[in-house]
N, C-alpha and C positions, 0 to 999 in steps of 0.2 A: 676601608681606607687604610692606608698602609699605617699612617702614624698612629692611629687608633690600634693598630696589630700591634707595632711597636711598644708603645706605651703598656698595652696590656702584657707582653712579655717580661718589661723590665719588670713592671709592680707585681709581677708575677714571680720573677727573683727573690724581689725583695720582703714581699713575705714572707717566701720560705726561710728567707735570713728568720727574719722578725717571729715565724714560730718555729724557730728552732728548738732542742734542746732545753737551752738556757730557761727560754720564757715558758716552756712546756713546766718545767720543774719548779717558777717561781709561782705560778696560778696555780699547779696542782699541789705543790709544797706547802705554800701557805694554806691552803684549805688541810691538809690533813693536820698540817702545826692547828689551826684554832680549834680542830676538831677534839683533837689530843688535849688541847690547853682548855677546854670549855667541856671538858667528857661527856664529847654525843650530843651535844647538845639537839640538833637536830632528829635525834630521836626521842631522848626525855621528853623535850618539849613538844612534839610535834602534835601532842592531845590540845594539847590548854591553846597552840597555835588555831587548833581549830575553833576553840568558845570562842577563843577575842575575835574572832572574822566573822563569827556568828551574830553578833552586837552586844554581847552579855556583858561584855565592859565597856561598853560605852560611854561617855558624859557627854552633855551637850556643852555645858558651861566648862573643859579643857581647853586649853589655846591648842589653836590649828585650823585650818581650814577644812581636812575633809577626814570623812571616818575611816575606821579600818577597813572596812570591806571596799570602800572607793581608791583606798592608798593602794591597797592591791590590785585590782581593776587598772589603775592608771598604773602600777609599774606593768604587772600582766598584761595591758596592751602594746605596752613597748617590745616584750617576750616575747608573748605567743605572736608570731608572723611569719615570714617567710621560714625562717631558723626551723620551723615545727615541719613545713613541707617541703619547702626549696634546700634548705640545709641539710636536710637527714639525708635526701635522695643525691645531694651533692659527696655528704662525706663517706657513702655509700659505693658510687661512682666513683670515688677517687680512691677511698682508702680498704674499700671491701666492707663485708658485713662486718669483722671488727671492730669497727669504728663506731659501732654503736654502744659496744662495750664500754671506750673509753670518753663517750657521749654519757653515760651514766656515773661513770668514775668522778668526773669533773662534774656533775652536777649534785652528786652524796655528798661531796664535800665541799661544792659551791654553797650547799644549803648553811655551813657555817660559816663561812666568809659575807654570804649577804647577810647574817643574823646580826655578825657583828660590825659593818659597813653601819647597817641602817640603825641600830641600837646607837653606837655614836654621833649618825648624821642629827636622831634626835636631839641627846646629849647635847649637841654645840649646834643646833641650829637657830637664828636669830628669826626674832618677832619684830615687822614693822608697826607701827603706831597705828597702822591702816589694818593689822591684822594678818597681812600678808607674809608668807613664811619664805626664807631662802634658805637649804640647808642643803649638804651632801658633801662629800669628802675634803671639796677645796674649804668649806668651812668649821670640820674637823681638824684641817691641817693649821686652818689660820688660828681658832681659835685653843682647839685643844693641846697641840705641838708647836705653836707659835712659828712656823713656817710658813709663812703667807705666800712665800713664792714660789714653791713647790703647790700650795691652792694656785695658783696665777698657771703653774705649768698644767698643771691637770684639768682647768676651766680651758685654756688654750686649745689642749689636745680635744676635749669636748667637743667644744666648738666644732672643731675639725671634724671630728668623728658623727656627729649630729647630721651633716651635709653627709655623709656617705653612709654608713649603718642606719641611721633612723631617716633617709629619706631618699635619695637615689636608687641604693637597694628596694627599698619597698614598690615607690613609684617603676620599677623596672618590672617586678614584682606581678603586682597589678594588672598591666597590659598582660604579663605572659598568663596570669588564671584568665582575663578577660578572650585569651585566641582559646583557648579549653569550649567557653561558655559561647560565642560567638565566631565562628569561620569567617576569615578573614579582618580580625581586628587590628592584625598586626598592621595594615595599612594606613589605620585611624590613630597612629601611636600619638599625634599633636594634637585631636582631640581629646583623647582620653587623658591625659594630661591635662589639660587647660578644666575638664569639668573634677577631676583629683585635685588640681591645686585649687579651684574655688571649694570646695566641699571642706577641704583642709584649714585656708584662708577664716571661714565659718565659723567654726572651730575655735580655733589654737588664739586669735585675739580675744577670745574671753579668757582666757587661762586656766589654771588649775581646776578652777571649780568648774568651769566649762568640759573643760577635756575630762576630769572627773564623772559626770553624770554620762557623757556618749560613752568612756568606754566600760562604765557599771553598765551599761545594755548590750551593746555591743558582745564585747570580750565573753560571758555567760554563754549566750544564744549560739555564737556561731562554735565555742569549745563545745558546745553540747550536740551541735548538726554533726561539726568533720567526725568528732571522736564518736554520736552514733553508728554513723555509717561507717566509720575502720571496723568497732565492736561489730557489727552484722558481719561484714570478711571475717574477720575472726573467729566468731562463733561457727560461722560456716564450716570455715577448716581449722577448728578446735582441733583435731588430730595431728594436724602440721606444724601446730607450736613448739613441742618440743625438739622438733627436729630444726625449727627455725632458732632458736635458742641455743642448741647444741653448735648449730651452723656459726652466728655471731659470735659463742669464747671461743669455739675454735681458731678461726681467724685472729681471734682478737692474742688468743696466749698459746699458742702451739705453733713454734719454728719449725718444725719438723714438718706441717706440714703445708705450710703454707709459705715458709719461706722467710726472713727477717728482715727485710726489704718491705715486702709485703705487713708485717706487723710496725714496721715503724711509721709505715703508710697512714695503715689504720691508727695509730697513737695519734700523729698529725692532726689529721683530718676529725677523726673524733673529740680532740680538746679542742681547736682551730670552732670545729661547727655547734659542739656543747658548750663555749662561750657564748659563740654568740648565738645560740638558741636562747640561754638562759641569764645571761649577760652577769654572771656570778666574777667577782673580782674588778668589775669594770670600773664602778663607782655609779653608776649611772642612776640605777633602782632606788639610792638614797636619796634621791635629789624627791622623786615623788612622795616616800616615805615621809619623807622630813615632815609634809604638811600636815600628818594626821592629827587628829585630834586628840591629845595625852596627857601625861605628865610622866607616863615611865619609859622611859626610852626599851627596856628589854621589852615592855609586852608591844612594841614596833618592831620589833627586831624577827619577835617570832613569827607575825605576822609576815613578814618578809621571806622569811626562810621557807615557807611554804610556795615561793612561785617557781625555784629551779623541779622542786616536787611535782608541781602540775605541769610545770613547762616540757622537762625532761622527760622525767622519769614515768609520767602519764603519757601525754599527747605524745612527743616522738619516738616512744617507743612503740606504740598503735604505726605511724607511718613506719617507721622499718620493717615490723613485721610486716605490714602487710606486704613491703616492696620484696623481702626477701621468700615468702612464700609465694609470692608472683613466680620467681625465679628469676625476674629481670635483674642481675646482679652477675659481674664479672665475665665471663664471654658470652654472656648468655643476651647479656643487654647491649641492645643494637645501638651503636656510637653514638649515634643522634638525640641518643636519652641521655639527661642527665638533669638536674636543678628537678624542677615543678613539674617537666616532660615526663621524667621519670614516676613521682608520684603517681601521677594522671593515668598513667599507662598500668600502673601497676590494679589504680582503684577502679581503673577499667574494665582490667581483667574479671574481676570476679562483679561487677554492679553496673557492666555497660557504662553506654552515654552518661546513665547517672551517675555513676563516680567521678568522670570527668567533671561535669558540673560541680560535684561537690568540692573537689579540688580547686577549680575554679572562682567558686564564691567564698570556698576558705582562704583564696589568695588575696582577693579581692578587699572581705575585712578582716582578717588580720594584717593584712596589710596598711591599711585605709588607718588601721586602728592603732599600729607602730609609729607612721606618720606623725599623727597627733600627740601623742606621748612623750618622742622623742624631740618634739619641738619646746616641750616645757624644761629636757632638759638641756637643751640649746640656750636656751632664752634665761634660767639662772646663771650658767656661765656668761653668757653675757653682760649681766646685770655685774656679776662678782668682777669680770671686767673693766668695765665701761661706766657701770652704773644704771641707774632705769633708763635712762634716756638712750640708753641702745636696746630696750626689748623691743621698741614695736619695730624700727628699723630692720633689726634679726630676725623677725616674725613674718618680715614682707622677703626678705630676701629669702629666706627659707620654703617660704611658699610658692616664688618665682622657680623656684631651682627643684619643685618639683616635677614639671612638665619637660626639664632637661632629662632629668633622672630617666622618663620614658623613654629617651632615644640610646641611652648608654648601653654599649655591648655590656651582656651580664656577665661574663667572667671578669673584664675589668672589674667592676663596680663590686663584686666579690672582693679582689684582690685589696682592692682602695680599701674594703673594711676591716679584711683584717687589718691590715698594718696600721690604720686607726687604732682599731681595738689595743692594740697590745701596746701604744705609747699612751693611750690614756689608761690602761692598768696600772703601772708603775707605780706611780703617785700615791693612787688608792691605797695599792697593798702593803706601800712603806708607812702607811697611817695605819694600815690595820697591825701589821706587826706589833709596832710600837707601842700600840695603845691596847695588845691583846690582855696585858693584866689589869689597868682596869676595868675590860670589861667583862674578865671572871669578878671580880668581886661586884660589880652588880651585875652578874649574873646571878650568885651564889646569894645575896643581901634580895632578891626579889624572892626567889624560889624559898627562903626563910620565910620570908613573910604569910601571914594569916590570908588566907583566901584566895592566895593565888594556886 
């Protein structure tokens, strides 16, 4: 359809406005300012990150709804999705194997931006009488900065961002691993939509603690299938690694040869897709955080800080390399490749039909499993909106707008998120600024303390 061509050009503009320069330097800027102001934190911590995910601090009798390994679970399913297969193989396809370079960049130092996102989202997050938590930047901003309308602008931009990143994207998503797994499914795109949005529907009206326990099963299992079978390509051509490795800094920091056109590409497309793989700076990951079960906001924080870790710097770096030792990359890769195609083709190459499937059902639930995650954080901006009596309203329309999501051309619905993305950062990261000396001193006032 023409205006569907249309449409997709302009928002196609306008992202590029929208990850310009400017927004490149203020997501990757602020991460290495709190990285500086918090010294490393993401690496000091990244041990004791792993006991509290373990349960060793656990309490039952803390306020929250759900424990640490389940906070991460439910931000991890909003992460791990598309961004791990569709994304890498996109910023791949657009910006060259550099971009995966600057997919790492932005997630080493997204690791301190979520530490301290979510360590505040604790901080100021509110208890209802019912037990039920709402917490994450717009309630950082209200409470902690007394800026409620700047929380009002960020729950806004949510909102917005919910329908396109956590749900059209995915639902798009979906169908394309489902034509991997299935010849000709592309036909059945209003089916598979109408049995995604009931599965979803299922779900998401029981809330946190719902979405909590599917994606504690889920998110595990299937990180463990895709990234087995990358690790077997891998191991296989253990020899090609470093040649693949040498391949992505090259691209990523040598004009000479590859051109500076070509490396601003890759900067683009590698933060533009390391966001939102890892969703660091967005605000989003504190909205699940908030719920956990605590009383110290830092040992949440570092729990958090571990998902750009597994999201990134694990899982899609296994898909790069693998696409890049494929060779499918730059005139190598036939036009027709690009998103989830590319993956597939790639874990083709080396695992047959079974790569494809695996590709397939890794789109399928990470996808499935983004879905529901990202409806919890639809549904607190709403609430911070509206009030409750707009969650279950926002819950049905979310859910209806799944089985649209399946007919959207996917570079549109690309397009739509980034420019999402980057107006509901702002917000965020003018709260994390501000509030970054706070939260060195409880950084520094935990890490004092006996037993931690």
């Amino acid at each position: 359809m023409e205006f569907l061509h249309n449409l997709t050009e302009i928002t196609g503009k306008i992202a590029g406005y929208a990850w310009g320069v400017p927004s490149i330097v203020l997501l990757v800027g602020t991460g290495v300012y709190l990285t500086v102001r918090l010294r490393m934190v993401q690496i000091r911590g990244l041990k004791h990150a792993f006991e509290l995910i373990s349960g060793r601090y656990d309490r039952k009798a803390d306020p929250g709804e759900i424990s640490h390994f389940q906070a991460l679970s439910a931000a991890l399913s909003a992460t791990i999705g598309t961004g791990n297969i569709a994304g890498v193989a996109t910023a791949i396809a657009f910006g060259g194997p550099g971009a995966v370079f600057w997919m790492w960049v932005t997630a080493l130092v997204g690791m301190a931006t979520k530490y301290t996102s979510c360590s505040l989202a604790l901080k100021y997050r509110e208890i209802h009488p019912s037990g039920e938590v709402s917490g994450g930047p717009m309630y950082t901003l209200k409470n902690g900065l007394g800026m409620k309308w700047l929380g009002t602008a960020f729950s806004a931009f949510t909102l917005i961002a919910s329908f396109g990143i956590g749900n059209m994207v995915q639902a798009n998503s979906v169908v394309d691993g489902l034509r991997f797994i299935f010849p000709g499914a592309e036909r059945y795109r209003l089916l598979f939509g109408i049995i995604i949005a009931i599965a979803v529907g299922l779900v998401i009206i029981g809330g946190i603690k719902r979405i909590a326990r599917v994606a504690s099963r889920i998110v595990p299992f299937m990180a463990i299938t895709y990234c087995g079978a990358a690790l077997v390509i891998l191991l296989i051509n253990i020899d090609k690694i470093p040649s693949a490795l040498y391949t992505i800094f090259n691209h990523a920091l040598n004009p000479l040869a590859v051109g500076g056109g070509a490396i601003g590409a890759a900067i683009r497309y590698g933060v533009a897709r390391g966001v939102f793989s890892n969703e660091s700076g967005l605000g989003s990951a504190p909205m699940a955080h908030a719920a956990a079960k605590t009383t110290e906001p830092v040992r949440e924080g570092l729990v958090a800080m571990v998902g750009p870790f597994i999201d990134t710097i694990l899982i899609c770096t296994m898909t790069a390399l693998v696409i890049v030792i494929s060779g499918a990359w730059g005139d190598a890769r036939p036009e027709s490749l690009q998103g989830a195609a590319l993956s597939a083709y790639a874990f083709k190459e080396f695992l047959g039909s079974f790569g494809s499937w695996i590709v397939g059902f890794g789109l399928v639930f990470f996808a499935y499993s983004t879905i529901i995650a990202w409806s919890y954080y639809g549904d607190r901006s709403a609430e911070f909106l509206f009030g409750e009596a707009a969650v279950m309203p926002y819950r049905i329309v979310y859910t209806l707008l799944v089985v649209i999501g399946a007919y959207v051309p996917l570079k549109l619905v690309w397009n739509f998120a980034d420019i999402a993305n980057i107006f509901m950062a702002v917000p965020n990261l003018v709260s994390l600024i501000l509030l970054a000396g706070m939260v060195k001193e409880m950084t520094d006032a935990y890490f004092r303390s006996p037993g931690n």
